[in-house]
Structure formats: structure tokens, C-alpha cells
TORDO-709183 format. One record per residue (C-alpha): z, x, y; residue number from 1. Coordinates in steps of 0.02 Angstrom, whole numbers, plus 50000, padded with zeros to 5 digits. Last residue first. Example, Ala and Ser with C-alpha at 12.3 -4.5 7.8 and 13.67 -1.06 7.14 Angstrom:
! residues 2
R;pz;px;py;num
R;50357;50684;49947;2
R;50390;50615;49775;1
This chain:
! residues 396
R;pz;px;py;num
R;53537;56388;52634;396
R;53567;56273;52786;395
R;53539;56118;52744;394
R;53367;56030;52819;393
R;53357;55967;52956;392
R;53470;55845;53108;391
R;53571;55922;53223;390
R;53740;55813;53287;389
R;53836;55880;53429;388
R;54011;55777;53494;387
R;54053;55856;53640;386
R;54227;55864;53678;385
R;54292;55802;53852;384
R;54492;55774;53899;383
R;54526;55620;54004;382
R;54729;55590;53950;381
R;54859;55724;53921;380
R;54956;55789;53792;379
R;55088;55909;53882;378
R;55118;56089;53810;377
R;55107;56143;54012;376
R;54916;56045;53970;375
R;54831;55989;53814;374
R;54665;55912;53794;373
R;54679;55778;53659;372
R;54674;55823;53451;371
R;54518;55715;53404;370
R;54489;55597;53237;369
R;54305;55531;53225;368
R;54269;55354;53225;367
R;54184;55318;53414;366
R;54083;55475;53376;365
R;54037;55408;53216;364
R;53966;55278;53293;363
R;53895;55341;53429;362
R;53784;55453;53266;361
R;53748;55287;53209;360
R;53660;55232;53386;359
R;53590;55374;53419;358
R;53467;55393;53251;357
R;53410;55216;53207;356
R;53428;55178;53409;355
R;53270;55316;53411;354
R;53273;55382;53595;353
R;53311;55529;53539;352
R;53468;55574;53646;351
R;53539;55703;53739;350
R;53691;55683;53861;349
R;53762;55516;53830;348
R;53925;55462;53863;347
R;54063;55393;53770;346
R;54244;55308;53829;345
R;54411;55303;53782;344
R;54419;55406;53617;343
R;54568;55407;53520;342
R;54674;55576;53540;341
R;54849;55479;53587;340
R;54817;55541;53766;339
R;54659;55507;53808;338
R;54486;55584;53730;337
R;54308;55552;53810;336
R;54173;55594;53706;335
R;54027;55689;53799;334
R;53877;55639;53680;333
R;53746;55751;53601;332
R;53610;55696;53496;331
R;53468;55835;53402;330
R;53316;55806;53312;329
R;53232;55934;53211;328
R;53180;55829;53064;327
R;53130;55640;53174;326
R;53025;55542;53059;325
R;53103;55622;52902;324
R;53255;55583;52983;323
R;53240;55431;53029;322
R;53150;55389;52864;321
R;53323;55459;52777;320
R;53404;55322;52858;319
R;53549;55410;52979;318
R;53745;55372;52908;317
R;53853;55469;53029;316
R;53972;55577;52954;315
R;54161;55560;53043;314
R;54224;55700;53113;313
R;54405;55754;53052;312
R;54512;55824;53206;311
R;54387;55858;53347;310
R;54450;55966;53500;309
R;54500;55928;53674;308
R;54551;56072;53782;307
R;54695;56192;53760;306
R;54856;56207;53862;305
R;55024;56300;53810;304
R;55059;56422;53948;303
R;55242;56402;53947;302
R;55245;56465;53778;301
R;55333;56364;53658;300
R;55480;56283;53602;299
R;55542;56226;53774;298
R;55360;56166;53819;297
R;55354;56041;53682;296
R;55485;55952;53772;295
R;55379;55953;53929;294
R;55479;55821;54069;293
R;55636;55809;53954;292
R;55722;55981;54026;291
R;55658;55936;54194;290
R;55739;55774;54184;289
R;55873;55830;54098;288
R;55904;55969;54235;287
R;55888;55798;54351;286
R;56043;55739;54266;285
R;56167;55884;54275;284
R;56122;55885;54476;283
R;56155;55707;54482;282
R;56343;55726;54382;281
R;56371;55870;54490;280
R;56320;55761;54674;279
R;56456;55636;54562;278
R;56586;55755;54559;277
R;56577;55825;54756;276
R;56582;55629;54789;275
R;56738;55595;54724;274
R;56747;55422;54742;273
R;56889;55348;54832;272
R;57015;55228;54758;271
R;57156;55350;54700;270
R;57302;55300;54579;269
R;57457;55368;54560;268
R;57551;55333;54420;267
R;57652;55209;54346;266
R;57605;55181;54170;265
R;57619;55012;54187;264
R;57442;54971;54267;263
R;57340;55070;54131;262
R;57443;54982;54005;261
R;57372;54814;54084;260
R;57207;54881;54093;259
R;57196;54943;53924;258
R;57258;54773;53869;257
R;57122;54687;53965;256
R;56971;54780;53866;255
R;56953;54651;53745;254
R;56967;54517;53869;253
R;56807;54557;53966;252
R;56829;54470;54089;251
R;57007;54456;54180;250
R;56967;54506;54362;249
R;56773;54450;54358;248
R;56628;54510;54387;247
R;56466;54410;54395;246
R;56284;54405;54314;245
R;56329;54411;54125;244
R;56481;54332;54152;243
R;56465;54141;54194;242
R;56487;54078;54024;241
R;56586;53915;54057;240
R;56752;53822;53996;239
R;56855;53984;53963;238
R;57041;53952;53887;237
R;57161;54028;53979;236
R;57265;54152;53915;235
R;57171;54290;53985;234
R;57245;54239;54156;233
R;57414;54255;54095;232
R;57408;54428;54035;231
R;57315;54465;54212;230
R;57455;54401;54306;229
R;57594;54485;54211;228
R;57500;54652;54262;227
R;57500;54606;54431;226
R;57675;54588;54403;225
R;57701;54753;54340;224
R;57576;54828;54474;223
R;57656;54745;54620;222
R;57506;54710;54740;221
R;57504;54785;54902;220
R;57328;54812;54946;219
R;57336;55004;54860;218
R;57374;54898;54702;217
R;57227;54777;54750;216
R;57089;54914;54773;215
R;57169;54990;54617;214
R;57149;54844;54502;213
R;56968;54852;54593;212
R;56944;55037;54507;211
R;57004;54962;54341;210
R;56858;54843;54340;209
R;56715;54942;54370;208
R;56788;55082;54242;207
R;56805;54976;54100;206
R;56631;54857;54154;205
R;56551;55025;54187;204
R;56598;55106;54026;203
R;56535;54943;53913;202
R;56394;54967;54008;201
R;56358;55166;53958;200
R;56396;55097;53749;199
R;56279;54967;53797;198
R;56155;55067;53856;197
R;56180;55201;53710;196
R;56103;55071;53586;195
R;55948;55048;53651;194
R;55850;54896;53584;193
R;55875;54816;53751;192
R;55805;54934;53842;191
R;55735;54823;53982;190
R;55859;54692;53982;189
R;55996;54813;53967;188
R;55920;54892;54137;187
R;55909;54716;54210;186
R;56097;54681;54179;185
R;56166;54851;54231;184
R;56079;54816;54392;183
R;56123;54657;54405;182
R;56313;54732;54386;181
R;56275;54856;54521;180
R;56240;54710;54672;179
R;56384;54592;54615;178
R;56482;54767;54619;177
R;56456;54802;54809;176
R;56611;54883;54830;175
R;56691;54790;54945;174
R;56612;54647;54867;173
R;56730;54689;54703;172
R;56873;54743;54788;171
R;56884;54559;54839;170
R;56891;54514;54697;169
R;57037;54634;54663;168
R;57124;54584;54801;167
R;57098;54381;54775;166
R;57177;54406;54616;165
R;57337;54496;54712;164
R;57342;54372;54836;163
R;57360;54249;54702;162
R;57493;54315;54607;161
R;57607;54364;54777;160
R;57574;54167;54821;159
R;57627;54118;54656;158
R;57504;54030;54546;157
R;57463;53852;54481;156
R;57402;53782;54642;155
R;57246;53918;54670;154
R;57234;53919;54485;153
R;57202;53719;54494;152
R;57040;53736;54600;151
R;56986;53884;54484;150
R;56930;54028;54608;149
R;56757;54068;54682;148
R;56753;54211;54796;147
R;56587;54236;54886;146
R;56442;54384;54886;145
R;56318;54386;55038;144
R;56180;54488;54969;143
R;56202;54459;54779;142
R;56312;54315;54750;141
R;56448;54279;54662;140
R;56631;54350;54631;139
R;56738;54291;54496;138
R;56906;54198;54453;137
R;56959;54120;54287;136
R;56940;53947;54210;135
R;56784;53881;54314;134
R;56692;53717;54329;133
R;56823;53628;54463;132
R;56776;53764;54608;131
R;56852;53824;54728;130
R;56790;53958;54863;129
R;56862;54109;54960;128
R;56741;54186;55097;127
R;56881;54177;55224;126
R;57064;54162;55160;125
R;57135;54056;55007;124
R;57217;53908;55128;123
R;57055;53891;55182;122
R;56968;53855;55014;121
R;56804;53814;55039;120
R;56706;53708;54902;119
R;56618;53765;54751;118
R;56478;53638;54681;117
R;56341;53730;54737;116
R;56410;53883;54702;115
R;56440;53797;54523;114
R;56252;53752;54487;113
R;56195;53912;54549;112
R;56301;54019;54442;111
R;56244;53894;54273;110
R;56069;53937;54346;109
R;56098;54127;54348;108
R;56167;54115;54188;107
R;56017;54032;54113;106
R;55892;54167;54207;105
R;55964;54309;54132;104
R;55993;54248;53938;103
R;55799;54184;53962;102
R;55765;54376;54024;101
R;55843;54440;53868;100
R;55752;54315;53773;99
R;55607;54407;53851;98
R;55637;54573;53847;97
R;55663;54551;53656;96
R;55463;54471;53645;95
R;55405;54594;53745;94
R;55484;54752;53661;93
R;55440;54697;53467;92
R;55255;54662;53541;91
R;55257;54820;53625;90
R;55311;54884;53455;89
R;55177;54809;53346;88
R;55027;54845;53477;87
R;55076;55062;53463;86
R;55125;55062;53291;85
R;55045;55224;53248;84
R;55013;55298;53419;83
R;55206;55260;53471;82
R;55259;55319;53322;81
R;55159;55487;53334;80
R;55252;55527;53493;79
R;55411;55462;53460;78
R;55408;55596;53322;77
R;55331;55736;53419;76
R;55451;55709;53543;75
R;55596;55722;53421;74
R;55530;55887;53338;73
R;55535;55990;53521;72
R;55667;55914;53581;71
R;55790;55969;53472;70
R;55715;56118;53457;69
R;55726;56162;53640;68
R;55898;56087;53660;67
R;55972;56210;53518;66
R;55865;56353;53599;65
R;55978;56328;53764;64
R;55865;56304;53915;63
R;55869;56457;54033;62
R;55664;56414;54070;61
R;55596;56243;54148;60
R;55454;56205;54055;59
R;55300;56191;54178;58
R;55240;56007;54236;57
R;55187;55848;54204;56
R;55254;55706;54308;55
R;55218;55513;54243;54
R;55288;55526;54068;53
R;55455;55643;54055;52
R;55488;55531;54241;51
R;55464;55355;54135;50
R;55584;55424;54006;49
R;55703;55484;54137;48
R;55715;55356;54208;47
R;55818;55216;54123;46
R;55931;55331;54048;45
R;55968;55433;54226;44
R;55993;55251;54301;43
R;56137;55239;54177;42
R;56199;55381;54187;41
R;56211;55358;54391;40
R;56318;55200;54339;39
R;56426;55326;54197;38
R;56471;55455;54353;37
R;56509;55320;54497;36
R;56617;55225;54369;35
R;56731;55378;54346;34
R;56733;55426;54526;33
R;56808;55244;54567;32
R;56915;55251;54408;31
R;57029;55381;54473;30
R;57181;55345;54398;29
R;57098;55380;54204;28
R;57076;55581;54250;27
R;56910;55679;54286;26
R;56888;55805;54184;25
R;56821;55703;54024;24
R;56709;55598;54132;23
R;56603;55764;54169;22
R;56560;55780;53961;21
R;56561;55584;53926;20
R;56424;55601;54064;19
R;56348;55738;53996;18
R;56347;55669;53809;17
R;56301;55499;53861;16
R;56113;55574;53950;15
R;56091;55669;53830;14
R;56100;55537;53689;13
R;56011;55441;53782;12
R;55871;55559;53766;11
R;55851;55503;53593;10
R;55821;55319;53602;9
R;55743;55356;53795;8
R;55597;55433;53712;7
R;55540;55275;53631;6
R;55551;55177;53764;5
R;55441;55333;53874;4
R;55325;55324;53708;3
R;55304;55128;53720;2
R;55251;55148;53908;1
């Protein structure tokens, strides 16, 4: 599990590189397709380490010798960090995932506490709720998303303003982005550490929210005045932290101005997703996936397997009345080797019967250094070596 964290530091970098790659070709108006191609990065960074760990199988050939290498040496790396500070960086991981988790859970209360609080607004339209605890519009909910709207804002604006807000939230259950944003949220949670997640979700919430400025420009809405709308919005001064788990029409501010000149510059825009781009985007994805499931692999042979063998065997320290009691003695134990070439488990296949011979000689077993079995260039856990110890005289 700390390996497949590990791996997703560098494979991230993949994984941003095609989709900044397909994202490139596909122009600003259509945010929809845009969005689709980062949130499908996204689940590409989040499994693609776990994939590279659970399925072993042959290299996939055609891959560019600059990937191969690449690979190759990071792999190795991640691998012999995760062996080295195996306990330390679980540790590291649990304790992050959970204050992200506490972060989670506090929003989701202060969400609670205001649906609760939210009351109908009829004069909004169905599924449209006020509430006294907010400063700027968002959606809520997971399976049966809502509205909720400032009490005041609902007073305060025109009647093309407000229909216009109520668009774009509205875009946002239409599009099931209560549902995608928890997604983004747990994913962060989990890789936390990983820098290109945020750079993917800071994509998503750009892209995300641009797509439902469309959804209420193809509504009706005046884009200069919506525009207006949204400038004035962000002028209000927030009284809660409701945004980790909901979408809003003005949040985040730092990206409103891009929005905004996004609106003005009066072109077309085009709310469907190009599915044709996104099947690409997959199929780009799960070459990754094959590309990252034997890294080793892609600078080797594809028949790279070998069975378990001993690194540095440790001596095991017999009395020299054992062995003057016992001078042609011989133990052998089956050592069982996983992954990170530690041994898991020891049997016995010839013995003394003297515990001031076997046991010693288990114990060097237990402290001896193995190289695992190998298989498609994958380590691999359950590999045997037999760990022989003869007892007489030194060879000549």
C-alpha cells in the first residue's frame, strides 16, 4: 500500500502531462469536455498505483525508451523507500488522512446544520432553499441535491440576476457535481501528500464551474450582466466555510476573474461533452496503466523472472560442544520470502533434533538478507529458498 502512494508521486506526473496534453486541443468554450478529461485524470491518479500493484503482468511493448527508463529507476526508488521506512510513512499517511478526514466531516456538519436550517423559497422555483447562515449560493446534497440561497440575496437582486444564479446551480445537479466534488474530496484525502492532485482539482473546480456559466448562458442569461453578477457576488463578505463539500457559483474567488473574462469574450460556447475525446483521454490512461503495471519490465526482457535467492546469510552461532557432539549434522529450512525480500514464515525440512543446533541456525534464517522471487520483472510475494547449513570440519 505505501509503494502504490509512493508510485502515484511520480506517475502523476503522467497522468497531468496527458491530460494537459488532450486539454490543449480542446478549446476554453467547451468546458464540459474539458472537465470530463482532468475528472477521469483524476481517477487515473488514484488507480493506477493500486492497479501497477494488484495485476502483474507482461510489459506492454512499443513503449518509448524515454518512458522505460524513467520508470525503470523511479520504481526501484519507491520501491526501496517503501521497504526502508515502511512503519514511518504509513504512520506519516494515517495521521494526514486523518486531519483530512476531520476537515471532511466538520464541513459536512456545518452543511447539515444549515440544510436544516434552510427554508423553501417558492418564489425561487422548486428545490430552491434560504437560508440566514450563507453569503453566496451553493448546491447540497449528494443524492437529492437542493439550492440554498442567502435569504437577503434572493431580495437584493434583480429578477434577470437571480434567475441567472439559480441557472448555474442548477447546472450543477444537472450535472451531478455535488456527487464529483466528493469525489475530488476523498481522493485529496487519500493522497494528500500529492502534489499533482491539487494541481488536477484546481482544474476541475475551473472547468466545473465554467461549464455551469454555460448551462445558464444557453438558459438565457445575459453574459455581460451575468458577469456583473458574479463581480458582485464575490464582494460579499463570507460568514461560513461550506466549500469543501459543495459548489458554488462564486467560489473560488481567485479564479472568478477568468470566468468573468471568459464570459465577455463573446463566443460560442458548447455544453455537451465530447464523448469521442474523453473515450481518447480513457484509452491514453489505461496504456499508463499497462505502461505502470511492470516498470522494470520496460527496461528489460519480458521474460525477467527468477526465484528467491539469499542476499548476505547471516552465520549462526552453534556451541562448539554441539558441534563436536553432532560433526556431520545437517538443518534445512524452506524460508519463505515476500515481496520486500524479508522472510514471512519458516519451515522445517531436516532437523537434528538438538534445539542448541536448530534453533540458532532459525535464527539466522530469520536474519539473513534475500532478493524475492521475481516474475514479468515483478517482485512478488511467497517465493521459497532453502536455507542449508552443514556442520564439519573446513573444507581444505
Amino acid at each position: 500500500m505505501i509503494e502504490a502512494l509512493l508510485d502515484s508521486l511520480w506517475q502523476g506526473a503522467f497522468v497531468v502531462a496527458v491530460a494537459a496534453g488532450i486539454t490543449t486541443f480542446v478549446p476554453r468554450r467547451h468546458a464540459a469536455t474539458r472537465y470530463a478529461v482532468w475528472f477521469v485524470a483524476l481517477l487515473a491518479l488514484a488507480l493506477l498505483p493500486l492497479i501497477g500493484q494488484l495485476v502483474t503482468g507482461p510489459p506492454p511493448s512499443a513503449i518509448p525508451i524515454s518512458i522505460a527508463r524513467t520508470t525503470n529507476a523511479v520504481s526501484h526508488v519507491t520501491e526501496e523507500t517503501s521497504s526502508a521506512g515502511g512503519v514511518w510513512l504509513a504512520a506519516f499517511w494515517a495521521t494526514g488522512l486523518l486531519v483530512c478526514a476531520v476537515r471532511i466531516a466538520m464541513s459536512y456538519l456545518c452543511l447539515v446544520r444549515i440544510r436544516r436550517s434552510a427554508t423553501p423559497a417558492p418564489d425561487a422555483g422548486e428545490r430552491v432553499f434560504e437560508s440566514p447562515f450563507l453569503a453566496t449560493p451553493i448546491t447540497a446534497g449528494l443524492w437529492q441535491p437542493v439550492v440554498i440561497i442567502p435569504g437577503d440575496l434572493i431580495r437584493a437582486l434583480a429578477p434577470g440576476d437571480l434567475e441567472a444564479v439559480l441557472a448555474h446551480e442548477r447546472a450543477h445537479i444537472a450535472r451531478k457535481d455535488t456527487l464529483g466534488n466528493a469525489t475530488q474530496r476523498v481522493v485529496e484525502a487519500l493522497l494528500f501528500f500529492n502534489p499533482w492532485v491539487y494541481l488536477i482539482g484546481r482544474q476541475l473546480v475551473r472547468e466545473r464551474e465554467a461549464a455551469c456559466d454555460d448551462w445558464a448562458i444557453r438558459a438565457g442569461s445575459d453574459p455581460r450582466r451575468f458577469a456583473t453578477c458574479l463581480a458582485t457576488l464575490a464582494l460579499r463578505s463570507p460568514r461560513t466555510q461550506t466549500t469543501l463539500l459543495t459548489p458554488s457559483a462564486v467560489w473560488p474567488e481567485r479564479m472568478l476573474v477568468g470566468r468573468i473574462a471568459r464570459l465577455l469574450d463573446g463566443k460560442a460556447i458548447q455544453v455537451k461533452t465530447n464523448y469521442v475525446i474523453v473515450t481518447a483521454a480513457v484509452a491514453l490512461f489505461a496504456f499508463l496503466g499497462l505502461a505502470f503495471q511492470s516498470p522494470r519490465g520496460l527496461a528489460a526482457d519480458a521474460n525477467c523472472s527468477s526465484a528467491a535467492t539469499i542476499v548476505n546469510a547471516a552465520q549462526p552461532e552453534i556451541p562448539a560442544a554441539a558441534v563436536k557432539a553432532h560433526p556431520n549434522a545437517e538443518v534445512t529450512l524452506a524460508v519463505t520470502v515476500n515481496a520486500s525480500g524479508r522472510p514471512s514464515a519458516i519451515e522445517i525440512v531436516k532437523a537434528t533434533g538438538d534445539p542448541k543446533i536448530d534453533v540458532p541456525v532459525a535464527h539466522a534464517a530469520q536474519h539473513s538478507t534475500y532478493k524475492p522471487e521475481m516474475r514479468n520483472c515483478k517482485a512478488v510475494s511467497g517465493g521459497r529458498y532453502l536455507f542449508d547449513v552443514k556442520l564439519g570440519p573446513e573444507p581444505s
